[in-house]
C-alpha positions, 0 to 999 in steps of 0.5 A, a space after each residue: 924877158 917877162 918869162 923864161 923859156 923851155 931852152 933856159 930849162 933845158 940849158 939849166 937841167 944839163 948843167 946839174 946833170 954834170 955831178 961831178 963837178 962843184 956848184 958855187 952859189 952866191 948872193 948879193 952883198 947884204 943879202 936879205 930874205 930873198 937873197 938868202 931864200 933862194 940861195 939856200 932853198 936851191 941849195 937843198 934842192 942841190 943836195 937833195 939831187 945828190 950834188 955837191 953844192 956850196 954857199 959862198 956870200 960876199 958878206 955877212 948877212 942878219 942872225 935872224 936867217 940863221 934858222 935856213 937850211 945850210 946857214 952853217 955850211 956857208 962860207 963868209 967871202 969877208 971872213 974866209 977871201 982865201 978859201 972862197 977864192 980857192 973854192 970858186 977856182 975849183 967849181 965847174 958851176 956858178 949860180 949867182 942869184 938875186 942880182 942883175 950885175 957882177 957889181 951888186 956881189 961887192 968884193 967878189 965883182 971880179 971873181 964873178 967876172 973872171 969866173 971861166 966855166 958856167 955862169 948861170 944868173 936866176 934873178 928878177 930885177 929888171 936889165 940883167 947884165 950880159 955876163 952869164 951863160 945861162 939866164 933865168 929871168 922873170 921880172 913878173 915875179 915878185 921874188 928871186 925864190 918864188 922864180 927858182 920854185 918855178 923853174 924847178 917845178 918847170 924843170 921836173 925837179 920838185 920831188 927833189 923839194 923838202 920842207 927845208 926848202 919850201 920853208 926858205 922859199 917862203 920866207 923869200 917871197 915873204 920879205 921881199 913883198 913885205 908880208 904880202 903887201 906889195 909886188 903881189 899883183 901876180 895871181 901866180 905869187 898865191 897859188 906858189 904859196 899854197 903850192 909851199 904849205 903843202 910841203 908842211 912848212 910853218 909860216 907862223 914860226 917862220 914869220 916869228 923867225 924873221 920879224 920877231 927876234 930883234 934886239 931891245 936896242 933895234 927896237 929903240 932905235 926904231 923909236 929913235 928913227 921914228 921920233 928924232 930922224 923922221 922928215 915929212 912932206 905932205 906937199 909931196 906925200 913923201 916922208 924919210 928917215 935917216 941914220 947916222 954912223 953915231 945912232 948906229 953906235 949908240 944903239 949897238 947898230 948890228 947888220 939888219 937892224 935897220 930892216 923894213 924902217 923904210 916903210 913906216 912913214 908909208 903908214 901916215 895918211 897920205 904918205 906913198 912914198 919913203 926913203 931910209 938913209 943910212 950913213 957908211 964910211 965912204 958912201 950912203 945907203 938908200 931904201 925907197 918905198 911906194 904905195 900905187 904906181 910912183 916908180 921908184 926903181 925909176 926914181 932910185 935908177 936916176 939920181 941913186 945909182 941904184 934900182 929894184 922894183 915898182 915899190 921897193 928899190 934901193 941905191 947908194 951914193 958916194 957923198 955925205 949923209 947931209 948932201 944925200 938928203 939934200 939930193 932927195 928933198 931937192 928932188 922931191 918938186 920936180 916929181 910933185 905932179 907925178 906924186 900927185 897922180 900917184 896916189 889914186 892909183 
């Protein structure tokens, strides 16, 4: 589905008609600005129309989205399991947002599955799972918030948007286009942005908010990453960077940190391909990065199970650190002629 359809609407603007009953939102584990935009820009938007609407992420997400609106009123499924699972027991409404599968919620997998009133799914990933009763997909955009603005301006409901909202709105299709660098070709991802400013937002303090409050440690990490964990391969155009359990402790590694690392190798000449490798207890993280047409939701899909976008994908994979990137170099020669034609595009 490249767009939604004017059934989707009407099925969307029936289900808010039911006031009495509780919304529950909910994002990805690790939610990132997008994630955290659209969930808590919808939620204004909720509260606005009168309804009673509740923010439930699987985990805990980077301080500096802190600034959104409802970022208080949201309940931490790791912190509070109880509650949560009561709260989700009691909601006649369910709007998962940012994520194609049931899965991708971590420990509120089964919560979401055995959800048993409306489900409701706004996302822009390619191949959404089968598991909800509404679906509201549009892969063309270039985020999960620039599609809820879009439905609610589709659905007659934008009186109901303040500066609140535009602003978590902007900050979604922000990060999740890194600063408009890419998933931007769609005319339409402007005209949503100067449709936002209008609403008074403050896109130089929002862009502060997000890319300008690190800690002195994250940024020594990153010169760490940069100098110690970097490997480039310019036979293949490809670089990547890693991060081990014991970096993470030695500077104080805190969710989020790690954010945009991935795409610094992507500033070497000739470099239009990257991945960031970061070590967990039980599994390895991977970012991947690509400038012109080189696939990596396609590449992420194949060998990490992961997916995402043209240019921004991620996946993970239950193995060491050291077989994780030996996976990828070994990789890297069965994609050499397609790196190759890549980068003239």
């Amino acid at each position: 589905m490249e767009r939604f359809s004017s059934e989707d609407i009407s099925k969307f603007k029936a289900c808010l008609k039911k006031k009495r009953e509780t919304i529950v939102l909910v994002p990805h584990i690790n939610a990132d600005g997008d994630a955290t935009g659209s969930v808590f820009g919808l939620w204004k938007v909720l509260k606005n129309m009168g309804l009673d609407a509740k923010v439930i992420s699987p985990n805990s997400y980077a301080n500096y989205y802190n600034w959104m609106c409802g970022h208080s009123e949201a309940i931490v499924f790791t912190w509070k399991k109880d509650y949560a699972t009561k709260l989700m027991g009691q909601a006649g409404i369910l709007i998962c947002m940012d994520f194609n599968q049931p899965s991708r919620a971590g420990e509120m997998e089964s919560l979401i599955e055995g959800f048993q009133h409306t489900r409701i799914l706004i996302d822009h990933h390619p191949y959404p799972a089968d598991f909800a009763d509404i679906l509201i997909s549009d892969t063309k955009r270039s985020s999960t918030a620039e599609l809820v603005f879009a439905l609610l301006c589709e659905a007659g409901l934008q009186e109901y948007i303040d500066k609140d909202a535009a602003s978590c709105f902007f900050a979604g299709i922000m990060t999740d286009t890194g600063s408009f660098n890419y998933n931007v070709s769609d005319p339409e991802t402007f005209q949503t942005i100067s449709k936002l400013l209008k609403y008074g937002i403050d896109q130089d303090a929002i862009h502060s908010a997000i890319y300008d409050n690190f800690s002195e440690e994250r940024m020594r990490l990153l010169g760490f990453c940069l100098n110690s964990r970097m490997k480039v391969f310019p036979q293949y155009h490809a670089a990547y960077l890693y991060l081990t359990k014991e970096d993470q402790k030695t500077f104080n590694f805190r969710k989020g940190d790690s954010e945009g690392f991935v795409n610094f190798p992507l500033s070497i000449k000739d470099i239009h391909f990257s991945a960031f490798f970061t070590e967990n207890d039980d599994h390895v993280k991977v970012s991947f990065r690509s400038k012109g047409n080189f696939p990596v939701n396609r590449f992420s899909e194949e060998n990490f199970n992961g997916g995402g976008h043209l240019n921004a994908a991620g996946g993970e994979i239950y193995v060491t650190l050291q077989q994780a990137i030996d996976t990828f170099e070994n990789l890297l020669p069965s994609y050499e002629e397609q790196l190759k034609k890549s980068e003239n595009k």
